[in-house]
ZAGU-972356 format. One record per residue (C-alpha): residue in one letter; x, y, z; residue number from 1. Coordinates in steps of 0.25 Angstrom, whole numbers, plus 5000, padded with zeros to 4 digits. Each point is the difference from the previous one (the first is absolute). Layout:
BEGIN
A|X|Y|Z|NUM
...
***
This chain:
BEGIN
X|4885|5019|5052|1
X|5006|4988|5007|2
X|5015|5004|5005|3
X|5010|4987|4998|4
X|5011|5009|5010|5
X|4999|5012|5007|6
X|5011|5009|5004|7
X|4998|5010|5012|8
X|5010|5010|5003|9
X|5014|4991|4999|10
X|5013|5005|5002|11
X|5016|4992|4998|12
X|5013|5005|5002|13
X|5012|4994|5001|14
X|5009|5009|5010|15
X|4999|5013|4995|16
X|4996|4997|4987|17
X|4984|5001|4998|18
X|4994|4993|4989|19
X|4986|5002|5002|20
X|4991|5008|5011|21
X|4986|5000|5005|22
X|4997|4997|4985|23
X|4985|4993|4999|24
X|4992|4993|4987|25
X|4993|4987|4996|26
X|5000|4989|4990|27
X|4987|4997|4995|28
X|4994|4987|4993|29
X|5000|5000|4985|30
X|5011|5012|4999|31
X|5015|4999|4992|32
X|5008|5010|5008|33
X|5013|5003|4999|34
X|5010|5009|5011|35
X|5010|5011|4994|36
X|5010|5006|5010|37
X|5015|5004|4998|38
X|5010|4989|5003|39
X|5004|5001|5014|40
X|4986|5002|5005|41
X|4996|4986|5005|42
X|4992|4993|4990|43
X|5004|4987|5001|44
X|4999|5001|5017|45
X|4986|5006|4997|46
X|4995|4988|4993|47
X|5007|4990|5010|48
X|4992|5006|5010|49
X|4987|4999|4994|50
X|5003|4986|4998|51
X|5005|4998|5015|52
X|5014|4998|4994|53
X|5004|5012|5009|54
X|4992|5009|5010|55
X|4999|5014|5001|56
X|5005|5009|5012|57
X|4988|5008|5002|58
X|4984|4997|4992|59
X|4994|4986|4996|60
X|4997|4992|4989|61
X|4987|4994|4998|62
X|4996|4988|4992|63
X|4987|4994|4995|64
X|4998|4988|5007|65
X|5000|4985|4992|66
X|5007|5007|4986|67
X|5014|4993|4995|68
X|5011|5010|4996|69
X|5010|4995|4992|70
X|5015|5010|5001|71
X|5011|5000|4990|72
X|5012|5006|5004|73
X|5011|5004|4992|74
X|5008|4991|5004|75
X|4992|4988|5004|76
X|5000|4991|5011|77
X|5001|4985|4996|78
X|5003|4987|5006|79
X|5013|4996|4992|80
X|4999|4985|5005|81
X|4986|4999|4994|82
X|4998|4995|4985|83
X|4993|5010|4990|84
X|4987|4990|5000|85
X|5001|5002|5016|86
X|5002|5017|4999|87
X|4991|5003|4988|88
X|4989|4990|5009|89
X|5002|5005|5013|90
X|4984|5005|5004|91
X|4990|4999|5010|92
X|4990|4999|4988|93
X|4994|4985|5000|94
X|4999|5001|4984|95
X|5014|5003|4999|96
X|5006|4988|5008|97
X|4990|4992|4994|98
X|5008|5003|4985|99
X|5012|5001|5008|100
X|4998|4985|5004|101
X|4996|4996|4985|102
X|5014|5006|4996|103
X|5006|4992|5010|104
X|4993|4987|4995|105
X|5004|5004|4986|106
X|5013|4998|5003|107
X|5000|4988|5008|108
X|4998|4985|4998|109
X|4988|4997|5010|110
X|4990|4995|4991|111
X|4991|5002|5011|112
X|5004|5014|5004|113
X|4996|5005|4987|114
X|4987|4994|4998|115
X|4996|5006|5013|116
X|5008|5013|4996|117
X|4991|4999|4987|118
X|4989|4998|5007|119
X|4999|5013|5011|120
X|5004|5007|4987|121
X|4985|4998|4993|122
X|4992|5002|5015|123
X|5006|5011|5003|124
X|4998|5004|4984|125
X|5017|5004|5000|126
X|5004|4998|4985|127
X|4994|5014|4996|128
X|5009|5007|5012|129
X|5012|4989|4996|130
X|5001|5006|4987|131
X|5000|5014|5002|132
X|5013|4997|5011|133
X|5005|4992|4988|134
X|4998|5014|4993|135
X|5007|5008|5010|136
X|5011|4993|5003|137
X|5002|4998|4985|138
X|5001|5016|4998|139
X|5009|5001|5010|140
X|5010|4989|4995|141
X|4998|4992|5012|142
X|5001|4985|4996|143
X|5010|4994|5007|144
X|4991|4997|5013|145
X|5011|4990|5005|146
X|5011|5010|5001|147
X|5004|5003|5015|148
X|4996|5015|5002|149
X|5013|5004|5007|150
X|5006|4996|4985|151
X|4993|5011|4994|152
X|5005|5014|4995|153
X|4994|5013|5007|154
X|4991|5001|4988|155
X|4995|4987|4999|156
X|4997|5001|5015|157
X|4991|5013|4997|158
X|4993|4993|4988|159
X|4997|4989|5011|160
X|4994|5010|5011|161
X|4993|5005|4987|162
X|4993|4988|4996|163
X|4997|4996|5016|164
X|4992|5012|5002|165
X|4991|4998|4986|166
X|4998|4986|5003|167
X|4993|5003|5014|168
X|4993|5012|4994|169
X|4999|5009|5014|170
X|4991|5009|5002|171
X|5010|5009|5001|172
X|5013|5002|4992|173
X|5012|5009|5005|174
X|5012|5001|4991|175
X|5012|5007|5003|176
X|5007|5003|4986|177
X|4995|4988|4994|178
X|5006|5003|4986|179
X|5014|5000|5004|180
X|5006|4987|4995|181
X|4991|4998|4990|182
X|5002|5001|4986|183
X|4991|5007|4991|184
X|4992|4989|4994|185
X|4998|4996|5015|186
X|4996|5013|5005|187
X|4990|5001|4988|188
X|4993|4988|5003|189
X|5000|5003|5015|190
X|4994|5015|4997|191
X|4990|4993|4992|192
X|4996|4990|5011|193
X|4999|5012|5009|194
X|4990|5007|4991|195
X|4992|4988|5001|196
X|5002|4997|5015|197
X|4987|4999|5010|198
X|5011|5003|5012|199
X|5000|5012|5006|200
X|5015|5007|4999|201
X|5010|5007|5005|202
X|5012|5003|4995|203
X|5014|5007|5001|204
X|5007|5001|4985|205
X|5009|5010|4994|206
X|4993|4994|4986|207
X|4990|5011|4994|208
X|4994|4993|4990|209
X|4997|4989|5008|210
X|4994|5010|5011|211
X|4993|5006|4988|212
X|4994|4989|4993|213
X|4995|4993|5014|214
X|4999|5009|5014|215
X|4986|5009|5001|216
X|5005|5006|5012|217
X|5014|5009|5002|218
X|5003|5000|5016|219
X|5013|5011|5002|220
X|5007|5003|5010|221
X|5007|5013|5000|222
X|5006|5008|5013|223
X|4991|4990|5009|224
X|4988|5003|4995|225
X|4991|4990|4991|226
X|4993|5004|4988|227
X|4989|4991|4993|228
X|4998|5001|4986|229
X|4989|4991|4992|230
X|5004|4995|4988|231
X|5014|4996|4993|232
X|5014|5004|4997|233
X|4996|5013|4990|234
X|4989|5004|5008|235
X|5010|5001|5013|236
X|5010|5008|4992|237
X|4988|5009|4997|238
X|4994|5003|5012|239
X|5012|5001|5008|240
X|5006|5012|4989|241
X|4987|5008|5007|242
X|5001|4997|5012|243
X|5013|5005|5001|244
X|4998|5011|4991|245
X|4986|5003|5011|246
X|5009|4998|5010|247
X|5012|5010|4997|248
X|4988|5011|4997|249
X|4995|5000|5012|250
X|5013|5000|5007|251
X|5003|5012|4992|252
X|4987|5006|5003|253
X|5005|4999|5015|254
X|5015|5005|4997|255
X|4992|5012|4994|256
X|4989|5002|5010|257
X|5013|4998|5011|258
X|5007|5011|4994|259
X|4989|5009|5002|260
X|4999|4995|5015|261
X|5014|5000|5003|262
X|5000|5015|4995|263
X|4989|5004|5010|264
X|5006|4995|5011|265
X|5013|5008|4997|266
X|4993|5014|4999|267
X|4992|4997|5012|268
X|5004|5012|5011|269
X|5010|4997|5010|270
X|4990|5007|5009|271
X|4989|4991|5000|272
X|5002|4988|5009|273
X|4990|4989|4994|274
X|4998|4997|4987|275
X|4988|4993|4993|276
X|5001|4987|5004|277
X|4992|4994|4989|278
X|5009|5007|4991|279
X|5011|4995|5007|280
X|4995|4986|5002|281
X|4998|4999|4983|282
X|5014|5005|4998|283
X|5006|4988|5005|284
X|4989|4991|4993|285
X|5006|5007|4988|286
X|5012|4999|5002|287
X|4999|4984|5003|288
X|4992|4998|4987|289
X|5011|5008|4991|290
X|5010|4990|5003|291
X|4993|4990|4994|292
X|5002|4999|4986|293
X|5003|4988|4992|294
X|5014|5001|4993|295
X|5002|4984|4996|296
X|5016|4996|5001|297
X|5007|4999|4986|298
X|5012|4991|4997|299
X|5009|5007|4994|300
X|5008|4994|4987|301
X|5007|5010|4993|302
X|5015|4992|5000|303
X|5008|5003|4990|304
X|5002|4992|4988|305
X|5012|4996|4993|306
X|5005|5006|4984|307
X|4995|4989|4992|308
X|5009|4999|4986|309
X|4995|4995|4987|310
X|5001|4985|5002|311
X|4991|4995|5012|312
X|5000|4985|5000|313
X|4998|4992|4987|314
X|4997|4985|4999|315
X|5004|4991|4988|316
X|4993|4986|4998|317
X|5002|4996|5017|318
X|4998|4986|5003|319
X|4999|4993|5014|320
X|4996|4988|5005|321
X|5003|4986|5010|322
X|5001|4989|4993|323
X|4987|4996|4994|324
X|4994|5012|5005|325
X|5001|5010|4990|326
X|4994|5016|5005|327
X|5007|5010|4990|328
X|5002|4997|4986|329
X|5006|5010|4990|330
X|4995|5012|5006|331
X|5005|5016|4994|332
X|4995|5012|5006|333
X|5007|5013|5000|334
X|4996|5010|5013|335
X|4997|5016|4997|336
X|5000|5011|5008|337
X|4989|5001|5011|338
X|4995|4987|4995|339
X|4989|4994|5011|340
X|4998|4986|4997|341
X|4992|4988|5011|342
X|5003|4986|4999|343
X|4988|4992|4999|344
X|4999|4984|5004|345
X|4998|4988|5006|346
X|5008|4995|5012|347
X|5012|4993|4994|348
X|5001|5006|4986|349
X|5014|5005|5002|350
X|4996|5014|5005|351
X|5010|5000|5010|352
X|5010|4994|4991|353
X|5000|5011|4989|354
X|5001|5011|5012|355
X|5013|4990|5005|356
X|5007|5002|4986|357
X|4997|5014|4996|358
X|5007|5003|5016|359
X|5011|4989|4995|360
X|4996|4992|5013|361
X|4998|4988|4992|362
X|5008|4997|4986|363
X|4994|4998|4986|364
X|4998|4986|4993|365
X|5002|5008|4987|366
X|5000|5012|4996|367
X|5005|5014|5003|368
X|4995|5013|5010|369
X|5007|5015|4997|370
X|4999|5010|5010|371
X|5002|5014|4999|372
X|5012|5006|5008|373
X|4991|5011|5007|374
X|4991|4988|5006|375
X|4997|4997|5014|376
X|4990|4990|5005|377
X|4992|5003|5013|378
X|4994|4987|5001|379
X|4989|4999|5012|380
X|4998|4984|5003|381
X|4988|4994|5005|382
X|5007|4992|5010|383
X|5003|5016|5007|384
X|5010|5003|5008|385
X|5013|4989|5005|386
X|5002|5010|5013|387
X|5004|4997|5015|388
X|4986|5004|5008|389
X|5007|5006|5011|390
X|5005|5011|4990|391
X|4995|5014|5002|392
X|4991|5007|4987|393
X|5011|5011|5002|394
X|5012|4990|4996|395
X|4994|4994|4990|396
X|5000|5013|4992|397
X|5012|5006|5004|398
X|5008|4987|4997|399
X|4997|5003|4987|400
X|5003|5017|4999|401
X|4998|5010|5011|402
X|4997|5009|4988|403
X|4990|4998|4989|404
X|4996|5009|4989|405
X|4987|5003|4994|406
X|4996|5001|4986|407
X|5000|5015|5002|408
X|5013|4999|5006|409
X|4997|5003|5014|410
X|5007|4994|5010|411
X|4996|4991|5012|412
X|5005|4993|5012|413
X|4996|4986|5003|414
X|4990|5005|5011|415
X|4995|5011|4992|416
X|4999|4988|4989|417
X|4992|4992|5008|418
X|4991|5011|5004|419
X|4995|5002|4985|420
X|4997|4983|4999|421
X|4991|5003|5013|422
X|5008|4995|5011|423
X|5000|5010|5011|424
X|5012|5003|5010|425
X|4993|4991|5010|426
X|5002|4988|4990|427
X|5016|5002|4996|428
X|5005|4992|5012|429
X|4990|4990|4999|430
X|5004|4985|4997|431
X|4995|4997|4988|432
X|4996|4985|5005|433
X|4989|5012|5006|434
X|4995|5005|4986|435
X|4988|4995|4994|436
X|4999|4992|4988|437
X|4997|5011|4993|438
X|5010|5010|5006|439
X|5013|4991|4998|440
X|4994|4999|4983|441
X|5001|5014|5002|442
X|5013|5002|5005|443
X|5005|4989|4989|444
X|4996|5008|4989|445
X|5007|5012|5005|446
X|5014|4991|5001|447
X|4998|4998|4985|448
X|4995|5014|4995|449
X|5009|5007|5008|450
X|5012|4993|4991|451
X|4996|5008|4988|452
X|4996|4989|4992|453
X|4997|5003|4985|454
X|4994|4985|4996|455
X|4989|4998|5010|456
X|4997|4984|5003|457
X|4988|4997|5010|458
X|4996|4988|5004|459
X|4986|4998|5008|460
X|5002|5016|5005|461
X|4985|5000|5004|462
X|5002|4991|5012|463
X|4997|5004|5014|464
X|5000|5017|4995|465
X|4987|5008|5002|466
X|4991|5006|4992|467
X|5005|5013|5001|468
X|5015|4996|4999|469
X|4996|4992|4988|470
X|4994|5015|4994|471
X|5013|5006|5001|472
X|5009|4988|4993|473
X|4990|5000|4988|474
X|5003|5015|4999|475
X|5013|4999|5001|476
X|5001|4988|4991|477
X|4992|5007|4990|478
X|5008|5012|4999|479
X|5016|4992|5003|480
X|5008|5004|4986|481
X|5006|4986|5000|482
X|4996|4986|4997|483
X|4992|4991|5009|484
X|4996|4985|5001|485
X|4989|4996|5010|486
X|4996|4987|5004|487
X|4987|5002|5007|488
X|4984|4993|5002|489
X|4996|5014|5005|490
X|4991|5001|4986|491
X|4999|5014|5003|492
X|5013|5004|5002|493
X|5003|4995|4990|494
X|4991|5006|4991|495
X|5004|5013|5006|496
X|5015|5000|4997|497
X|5003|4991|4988|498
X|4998|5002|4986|499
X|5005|4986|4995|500
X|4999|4986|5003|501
X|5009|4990|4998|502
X|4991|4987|5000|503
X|5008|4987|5005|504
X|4993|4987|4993|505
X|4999|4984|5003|506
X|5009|5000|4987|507
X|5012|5008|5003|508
X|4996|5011|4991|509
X|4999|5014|5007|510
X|4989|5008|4993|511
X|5002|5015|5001|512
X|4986|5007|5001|513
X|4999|5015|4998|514
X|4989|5005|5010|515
X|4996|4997|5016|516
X|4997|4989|5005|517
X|4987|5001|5001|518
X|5000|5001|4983|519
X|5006|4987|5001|520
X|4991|4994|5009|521
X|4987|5005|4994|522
X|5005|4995|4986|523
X|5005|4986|5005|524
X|4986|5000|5006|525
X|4994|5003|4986|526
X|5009|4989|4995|527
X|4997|4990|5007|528
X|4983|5003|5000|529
X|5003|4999|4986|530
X|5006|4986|4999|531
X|4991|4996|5010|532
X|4989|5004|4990|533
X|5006|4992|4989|534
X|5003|4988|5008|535
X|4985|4999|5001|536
X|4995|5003|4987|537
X|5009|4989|4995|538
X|4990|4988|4998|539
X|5008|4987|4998|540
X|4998|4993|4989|541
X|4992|4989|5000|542
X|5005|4986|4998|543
X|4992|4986|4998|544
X|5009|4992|5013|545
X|4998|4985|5004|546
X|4993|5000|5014|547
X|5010|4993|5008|548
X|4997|4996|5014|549
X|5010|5006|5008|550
X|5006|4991|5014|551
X|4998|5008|5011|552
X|5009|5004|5009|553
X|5003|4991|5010|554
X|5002|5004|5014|555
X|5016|4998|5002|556
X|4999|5008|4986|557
X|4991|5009|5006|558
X|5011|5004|5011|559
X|5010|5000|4994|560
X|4992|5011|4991|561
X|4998|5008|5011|562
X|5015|4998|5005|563
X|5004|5006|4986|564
X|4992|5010|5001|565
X|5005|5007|5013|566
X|5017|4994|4996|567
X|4999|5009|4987|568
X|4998|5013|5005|569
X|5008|4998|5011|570
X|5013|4996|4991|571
X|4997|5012|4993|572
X|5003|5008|5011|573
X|5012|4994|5005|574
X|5004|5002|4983|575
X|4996|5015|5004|576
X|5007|5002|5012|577
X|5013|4995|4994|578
X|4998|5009|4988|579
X|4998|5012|5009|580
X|5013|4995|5008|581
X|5007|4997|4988|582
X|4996|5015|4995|583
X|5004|5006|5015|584
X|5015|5003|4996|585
X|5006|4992|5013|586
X|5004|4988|4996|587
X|5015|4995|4997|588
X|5002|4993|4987|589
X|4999|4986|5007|590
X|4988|5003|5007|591
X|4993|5005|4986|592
X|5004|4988|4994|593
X|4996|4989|5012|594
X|4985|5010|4997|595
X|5000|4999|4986|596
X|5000|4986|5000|597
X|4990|4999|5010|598
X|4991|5009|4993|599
X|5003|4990|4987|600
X|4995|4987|5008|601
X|4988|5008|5006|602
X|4996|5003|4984|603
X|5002|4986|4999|604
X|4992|4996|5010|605
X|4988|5011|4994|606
X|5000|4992|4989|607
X|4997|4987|5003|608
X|4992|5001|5011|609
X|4989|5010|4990|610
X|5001|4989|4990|611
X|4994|4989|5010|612
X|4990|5011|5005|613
X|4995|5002|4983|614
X|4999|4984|5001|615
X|4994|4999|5012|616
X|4990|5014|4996|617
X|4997|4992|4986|618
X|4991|4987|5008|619
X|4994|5011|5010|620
***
């Protein structure tokens, strides 16, 4: 089997704090594998230096000579003075600047530049690949290729990293938590292009059903040693229970086996001066090999939760919209005891704005909101903590209560607290500018549980938190006796914890939809297979027409076509981004209405330019 990198014996640390030693393994041609560790153990520095990103302080990488590898961050380095066209094209791959250049040309006036634009387009048999880079960008709503990168939300900017590595097609793809940032029609699509995907992969992601549906090789790291499993997700999940389970029953053998040793040694008489040495030699054997057995760290959430009263929180025909821009319309909805409900929908369908007016952070349109007396909201935000980074872990507890109380009633301290959300002594005084991403998503989800809350509201938990950490919130979640919104694209969180959806559609309707989230999405599925059947056994109707010999296209025409073509898409995202902005909750009343009307002249603008591109279209 060829082997695309090679890892012999690698060791990091930064200070005293060791992320990986002497740890060895390969990637090899043709495989999809994924890395699971804990947060804090180094993934992300483990995959810079395989890509020469970083270097190791001890071991070596090795790499196959002459194979392209393409590396997405999470937060992705781009050129911010750079256009999209310029980013998105950005390749050593001759076929890629050659459909680089006919965008280009396309968007010129250089009569001459086009023709020859055209013309290395049909030698070097481009239009199939120009296409499918048309398709890709397309999927991942990139059309505004003119856009100066730097004017790009963090989002946009991953999307952007996204469709560069696809259209070069490396041999091999390394994608540190590529789903974050994506919605969940994008992650769909992207786990389908995956599936089908020649590269070879690698690949950090908290995501399981994307590790599920696409990886056939599990590498974990665990206490600094690296176990291989061959095959996906549930196959990982499996062999891993046995090998703990082996594991633990050996150790037990040589706990029992040492028992017997250890009471040998004590009855042997004062009077003899040696004693066997080989028995001797395997009671310290013994007792190193009884120490070793696998005890996995458990978060623990057990905070205690506040009385809920009768009334929870009760909706009555809620409106909200900016201007032309209508997201809510006449929406009821009374919330039950220990009711579990995700929110479902695409970016910019008011999501953020229903969880603003049921928090009160934004006002209604029309409409009213009840809330029971007993209610408080813990609501944990996907933009995370607003906290000085020089501030130790210790005082962000303790500004909020030296003392918490469980929901047994036992109390703790604030290091005692801390020590149950994994953070041992050594980390209390840590800066929390130190934390990993991971760790300082952890910590945030303590400020907000240990405030009692009895109305759970969480938006984008998943982010950054391991698969382990992940376990233990879905347990908790499943078993928290108040209410709780979520707001995730982990498809399998979701599935896990929630037991309704509320469906956010293109029409300001909110569809509520008994079930998981995977119900819904097999049933829209169904649906939509369906109409696509019956849009294909509907045969027009067949009309005796006057052949008319239609004008062809002339070629200002034809440019001007093509101009059209690319203006669309892009004014459709600047009408998106001000929606979304408009929907954000932080403008002041005269910067809504200076929006509103620039959203109106965009929607203008829309219109007329698709009524010359269906004119133009008609002589084609």
């Amino acid at each position: 089997m060829i082997s695309y990198i090679q890892a012999e014996n690698i060791t990091k640390s930064f200070g005293e704090l060791v992320l990986f030693e002497d740890i060895s393994f390969s990637i090899n041609k043709d495989r999809k594998v994924a890395i699971i560790a804990k947060n804090g153990t180094g993934k992300t520095s483990l995959l810079n230096i395989l890509t020469g990103n970083d270097t190791a302080d001890e071991g070596k990488v090795t790499q196959k000579n002459g194979i392209t590898i393409g590396y997405l961050e999470q937060s992705p380095h781009v050129d911010n003075s750079k256009t999209v066209i310029e980013q998105v094209f950005n390749s050593a791959n001759k076929i890629v600047e050659i459909v680089s250049n006919y965008e280009n040309a396309i968007g010129g006036d250089n009569e001459k530049e086009m023709q020859e634009a055209i013309e290395q387009m049909d030698f070097y048999k481009a239009w199939d690949y120009e296409a499918k880079i048309k398709q890709i960008l397309t999927q991942l709503k990139i059309t505004n290729l003119k856009q100066k990168v730097g004017e790009l939300s963090g989002g946009q900017k991953k999307r952007l990293a996204i469709a560069n590595l696809l259209i070069n097609e490396p041999d091999l793809l390394i994608l540190d938590e590529p789903t974050n940032h994506l919605d969940l029609q994008l992650i769909e699509w992207l786990e389908e292009y995956m599936q089908k995907s020649k590269s070879t992969l690698l690949m950090v992601t908290h995501d399981r059903y994307f590790l599920d549906r696409i990886c056939n090789e599990i590498i974990e790291i665990d206490n600094n040693t690296v176990y291989k499993y061959n095959g996906n997700y549930s196959y990982f999940l499996s062999k891993r229970a046995e090998r703990v389970q082996i594991h633990n029953l050996n150790v037990e053998k040589a706990q029992n086996l040492l028992r017997t040793e250890l009471d040998w040694v004590r009855r042997m008489p004062k009077a003899r001066g040696t004693k066997a040495k080989y028995r001797l030699d395997n009671f310290d054997k013994l007792k190193e090999k009884s120490k070793g057995k696998i005890i996995d760290e458990k978060l623990e959430l057990n905070i205690k939760t506040r009385r809920t009263g009768k009334k929870i929180l009760e909706l009555y025909n809620i409106s909200k919209g900016y201007g032309d821009l209508k997201l809510i319309k006449n929406f009821s909805y009374k919330f039950n005891f220990n009711e579990k409900i995700g929110i479902v929908g695409n970016n910019g369908s008011g999501k953020s704005t229903f969880l603003n007016l049921i928090t009160e952070s934004i006002e209604l349109d029309e409409g009213r909101i009840e809330k029971g007396k007993t209610i408080v909201f813990g609501y944990y935000k996907q933009t995370g903590m607003k906290i000085s980074p020089d501030k130790k872990v210790i005082e962000v507890i303790k500004d909020i209560a030296e003392v918490i109380t469980l929901g047994n009633g036992k109390q703790l301290s604030a290091l005692q607290f801390l020590e149950n959300f994994l953070f041992p002594s050594k980390m209390h005084y840590n800066k929390v500018d130190t934390l990993s991403g991971g760790e300082k998503r952890r910590l945030y989800l303590m400020t907000v549980l240990m405030k009692n809350p009895n109305f759970l509201i969480l938006d984008e938990p998943t982010n950054d938190l391991d698969i382990a950490t992940l376990n233990v919130l879905e347990n908790y979640l499943i078993n928290f006796s108040g209410c709780l919104i979520i707001v995730s694209h982990d498809r399998y969180f979701m599935d896990k914890v929630v037991d309704t959806l509320f469906v956010f559609e293109k029409n300001e309707q909110i569809n509520n939809f008994i079930g998981t989230y995977s119900d819904y999405y097999f049933q829209k599925k169904e649906k939509e297979k369906k109409e696509k059947k019956n849009n294909i056994n509907i045969k027009p109707v067949q009309q005796k027409s006057v052949k008319i010999k239609k004008k062809k296209l002339s070629y200002k025409e034809k440019k001007e076509f093509e101009i059209i073509e690319k203006e669309i898409p892009m004014l459709e995202i600047k009408k998106k981004e001000i929606e979304t902005l408009l929907n954000s909750g932080k403008l002041n009343h005269t910067e809504i209405a200076e929006k509103a009307k620039e959203l109106a002249k965009i929607k203008d603008t829309i219109d007329e330019k698709e009524m010359i591109w269906l004119e133009l279209s008609e002589k084609m």
